[in-house]
N, C-alpha and C positions, 0 to 999 in steps of 0.2 A: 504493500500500500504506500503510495506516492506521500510525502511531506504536503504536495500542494492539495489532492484530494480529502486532507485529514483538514486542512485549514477551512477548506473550501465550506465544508460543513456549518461554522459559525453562523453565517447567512442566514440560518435561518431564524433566526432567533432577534438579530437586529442588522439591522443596518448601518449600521455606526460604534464602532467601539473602539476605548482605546486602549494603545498596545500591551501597557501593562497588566490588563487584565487580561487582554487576548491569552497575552502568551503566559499568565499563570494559570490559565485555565487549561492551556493544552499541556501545559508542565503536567500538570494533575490526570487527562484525558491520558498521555503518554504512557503513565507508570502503571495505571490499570491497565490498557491496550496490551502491555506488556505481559503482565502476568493472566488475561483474562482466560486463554487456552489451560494454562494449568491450574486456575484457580478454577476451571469450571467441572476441570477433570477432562479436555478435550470435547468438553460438548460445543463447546465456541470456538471453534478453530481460526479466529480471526486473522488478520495480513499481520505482521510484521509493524513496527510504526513506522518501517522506512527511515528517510532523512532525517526525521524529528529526532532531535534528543534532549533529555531531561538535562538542564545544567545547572549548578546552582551557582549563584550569582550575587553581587550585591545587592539588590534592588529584591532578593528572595528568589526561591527557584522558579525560572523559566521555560519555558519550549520553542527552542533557537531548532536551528536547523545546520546540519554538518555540512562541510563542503564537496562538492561532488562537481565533476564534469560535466553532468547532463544540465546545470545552470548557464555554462557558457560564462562564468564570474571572474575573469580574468582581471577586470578591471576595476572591480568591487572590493575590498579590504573585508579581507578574513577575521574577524574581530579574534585578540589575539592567542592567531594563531592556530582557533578552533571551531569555530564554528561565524555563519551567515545571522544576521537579524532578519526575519522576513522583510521587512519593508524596504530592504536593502536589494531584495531579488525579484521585487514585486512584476517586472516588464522584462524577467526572462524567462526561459524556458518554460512550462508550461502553465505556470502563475499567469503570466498573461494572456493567458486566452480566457480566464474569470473575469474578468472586468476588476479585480480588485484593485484600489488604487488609496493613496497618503493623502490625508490634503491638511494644513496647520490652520489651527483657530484659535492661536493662541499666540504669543510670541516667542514660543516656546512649548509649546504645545501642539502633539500631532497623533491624527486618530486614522481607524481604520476605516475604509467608505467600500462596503461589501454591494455588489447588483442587489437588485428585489427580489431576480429569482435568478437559477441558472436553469436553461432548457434540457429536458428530456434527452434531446438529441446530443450536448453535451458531455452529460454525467454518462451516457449511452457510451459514448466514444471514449471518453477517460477512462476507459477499464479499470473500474472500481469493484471490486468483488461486491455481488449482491448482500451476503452477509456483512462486507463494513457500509454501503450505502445506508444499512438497519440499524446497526450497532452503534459506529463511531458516532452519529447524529443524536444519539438517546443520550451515550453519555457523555455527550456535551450539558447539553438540556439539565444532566444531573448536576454539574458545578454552574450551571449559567446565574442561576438567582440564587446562589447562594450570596450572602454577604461578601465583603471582601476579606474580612479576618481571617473567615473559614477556608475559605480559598485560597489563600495567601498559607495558610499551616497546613492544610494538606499538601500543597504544592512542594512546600517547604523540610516541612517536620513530621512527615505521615508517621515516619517512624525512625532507629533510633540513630538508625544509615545516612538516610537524608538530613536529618538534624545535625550528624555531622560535618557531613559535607555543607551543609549550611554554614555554619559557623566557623568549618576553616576558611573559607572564602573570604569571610567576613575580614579575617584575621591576614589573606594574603595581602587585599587591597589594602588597610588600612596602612599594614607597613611599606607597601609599596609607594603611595602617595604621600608619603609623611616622610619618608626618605627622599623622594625624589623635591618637595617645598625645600627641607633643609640643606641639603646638599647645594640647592643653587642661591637661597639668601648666606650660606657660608661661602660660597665661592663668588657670588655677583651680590652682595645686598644691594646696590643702585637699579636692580632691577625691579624694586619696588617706585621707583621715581619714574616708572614708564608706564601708563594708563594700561596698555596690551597685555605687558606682562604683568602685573600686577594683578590683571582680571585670572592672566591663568593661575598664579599663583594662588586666588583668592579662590579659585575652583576647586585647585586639588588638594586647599587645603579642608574646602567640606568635604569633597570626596573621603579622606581620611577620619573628621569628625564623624559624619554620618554612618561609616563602616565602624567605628567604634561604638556609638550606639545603636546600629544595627546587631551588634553582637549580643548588645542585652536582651534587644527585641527578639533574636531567635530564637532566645533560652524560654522569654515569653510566652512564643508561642509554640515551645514544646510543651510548655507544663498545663498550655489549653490545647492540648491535642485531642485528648480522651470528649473534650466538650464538642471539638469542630465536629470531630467522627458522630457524635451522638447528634449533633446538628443537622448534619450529613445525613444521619438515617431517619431522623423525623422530618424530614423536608417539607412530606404531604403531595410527592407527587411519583407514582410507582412506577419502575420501570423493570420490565425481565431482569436487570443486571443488578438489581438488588439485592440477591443471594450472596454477590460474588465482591462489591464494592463500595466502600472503596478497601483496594486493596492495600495492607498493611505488610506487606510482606516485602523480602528485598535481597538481590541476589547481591548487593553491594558489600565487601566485607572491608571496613575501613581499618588500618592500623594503629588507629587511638581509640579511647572509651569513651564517650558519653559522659560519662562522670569527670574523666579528666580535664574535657574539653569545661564544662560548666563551671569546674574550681578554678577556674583563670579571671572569669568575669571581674572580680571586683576590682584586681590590678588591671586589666584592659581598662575600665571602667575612670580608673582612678590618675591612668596615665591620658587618658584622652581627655579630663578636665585637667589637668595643668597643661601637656602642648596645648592644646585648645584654645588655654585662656591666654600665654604667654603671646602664642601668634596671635590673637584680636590684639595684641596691647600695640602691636605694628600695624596695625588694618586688616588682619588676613585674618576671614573663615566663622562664623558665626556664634564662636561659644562667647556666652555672657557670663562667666562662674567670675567670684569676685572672692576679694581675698582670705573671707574667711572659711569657704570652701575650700577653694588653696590648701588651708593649713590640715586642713581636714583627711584632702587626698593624701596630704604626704604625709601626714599621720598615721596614715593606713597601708603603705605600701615600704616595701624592704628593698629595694633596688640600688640603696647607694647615695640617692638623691634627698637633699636636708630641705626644710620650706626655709631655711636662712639665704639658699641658694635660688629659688626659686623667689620668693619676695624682694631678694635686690633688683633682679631682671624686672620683676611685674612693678617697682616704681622705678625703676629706672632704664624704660626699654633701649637696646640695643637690639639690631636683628641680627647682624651677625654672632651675637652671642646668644639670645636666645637660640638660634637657631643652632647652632654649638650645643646648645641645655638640651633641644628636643631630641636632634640625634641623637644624641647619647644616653638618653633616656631612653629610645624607641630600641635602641638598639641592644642596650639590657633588657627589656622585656620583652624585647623579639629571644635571645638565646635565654628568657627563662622559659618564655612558651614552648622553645625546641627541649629542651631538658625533660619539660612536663611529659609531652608529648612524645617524645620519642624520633618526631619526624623533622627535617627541612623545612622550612617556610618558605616556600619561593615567590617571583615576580610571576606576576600573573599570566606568561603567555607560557612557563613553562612549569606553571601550575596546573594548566588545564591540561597540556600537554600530556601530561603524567598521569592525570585522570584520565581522560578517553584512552588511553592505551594499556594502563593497569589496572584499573577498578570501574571501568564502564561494560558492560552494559549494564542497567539498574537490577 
């Protein structure tokens, strides 16, 4: 079964959606598609998901799509390294023959705009097995009106696999982009004095804010998992595939514990309000913590770092040396998490890298 026939399906439900929930919803559609054969006992011998693949992400797991020759994407950027954004493949290969197309309503804001209907003659010729024509369209419809919370935790944290792979993500980006702000106000701080870079600056340094408390947020909504599922199954609206989903089950076998991953929260927690606030005290990145939180985090974390150190800088900013402070801070609590953990922390293209080819498929 096609990436573009599994999408295609959405249509029927609305005509307008946006992406984010598009693709958490097929995050979710994905992982049951996956197991429904053997969760039915072979009574549902459904396709394959094809190009879709479940990936988790900062923004919460998604349903991206892998890269393949039959797009013709040559000239499209491989998000790194691993996989397509649909809307990024929308007018080739055989995505454009749907009509589906992008359009921004926002200035910064961009949705999907699905046809009203697709013809007969169409889905006729997309050799769509008549079993997913039935199937993949129902359990769409099961995550369609779900809220977003629940949707967002199944997608994410059905269970205890995905929750981790959730939250090392979390843990890739954060230090990724928090390395890459400090490293260039320690080698260029004048590149705060330039409107351009300072915007990117001020980007990746919420990038890294938001991946830090993204992290809390996963632990969140694993501990409301048991609720989503129970949400899930009182919906009020029945379908055949209710015997079977959603499915809880998971061929992914991750190299860290659940428990160990969740014991790190407070120092992630504790080091993303001091960088956080340091960097606002120079313009960059949206945290508002003030000093007596300061005192609080570094009261609570064992990494080396005094709040004597940190409250010089927060009244007397310097960017080359905070940014001096946050390196060096990210970068003890990046080798205690490797410690905890057991694993590498890598840059994100050869993070994902290592996922699809050691621990994929779900």
């Amino acid at each position: 079964m096609s990436a573009e026939s599994q999408v295609y399906s959405e249509q029927e439900l609305t005509a307008i959606l946006s992406p984010r929930r598009l693709f958490k919803t097929i995050a979710n559609c994905i992982w049951d598609y996956s197991f429904l054969p053997r969760a039915s006992g072979d009574k549902l011998l459904v396709s394959k998901p094809g190009d879709l693949i479940w990936t988790p992400h900062r923004f919460g797991a998604l349903g991206l799509i892998k890269p393949s020759r039959a797009y013709n994407c040559n000239s499209v950027r491989v998000s790194y390294g691993s996989f397509y954004y649909p809307q990024d493949i929308l007018h080739r290969g055989t995505y454009q023959k749907y009509g589906i197309r992008t359009e921004r309503y926002t200035a910064d804001g961009m949705r999907f705009v699905f046809p009203e209907f697709i013809s007969y003659e169409a889905v006729t010729k997309s050799g769509i097995e008549r079993i997913d024509q039935t199937l993949w369209p129902e359990l769409v419809r099961s995550y369609a009106r779900l809220n977003s919370k629940t949707v967002n935790c199944l997608a994410s944290c059905r269970n205890a696999a995905a929750a981790i792979h959730s939250l090392w993500v979390e843990l890739v980006f954060f230090f990724d982009s928090l390395r890459t702000v400090c490293r260039q106000l320690e080698d260029m701080p004048i590149a705060l004095e330039a409107p351009e870079s300072r915007r990117r600056l001020d980007a990746e340094v919420k990038r890294a804010y938001d991946a830090g408390r993204e992290y809390e947020g996963k632990i969140e909504l694993w501990r409301f998992r048991d609720e989503a599922v129970t949400t899930f199954r009182s919906r009020g609206e029945a379908s055949q595939l209710d015997e079977y989903i959603p499915v809880l089950d998971s061929a992914l076998n991750p190299p860290v514990s659940l428990p160990q991953m969740l014991s790190l929260a407070k120092d992630i927690k504790n080091v993303n309000c001091i960088v956080g606030a340091l960097l606002r005290r120079v313009g960059l990145g949206p945290c508002e913590a003030g000093i007596v939180e300061l005192e609080e985090c570094c009261d609570g974390l064992g990494l080396g770092i005094t709040f004597k150190d940190v409250a010089e800088l927060y009244y007397g900013p310097d960017a080359r040396e905070i940014a001096g402070l946050c390196l060096n801070l990210s970068f003890r609590l990046k080798a205690h998490c490797e410690e905890m953990l057991g694993v590498t922390i890598l840059a994100p293209p050869e993070h994902y890298s290592e996922f699809f080819e050691k621990m994929y498929p779900i």
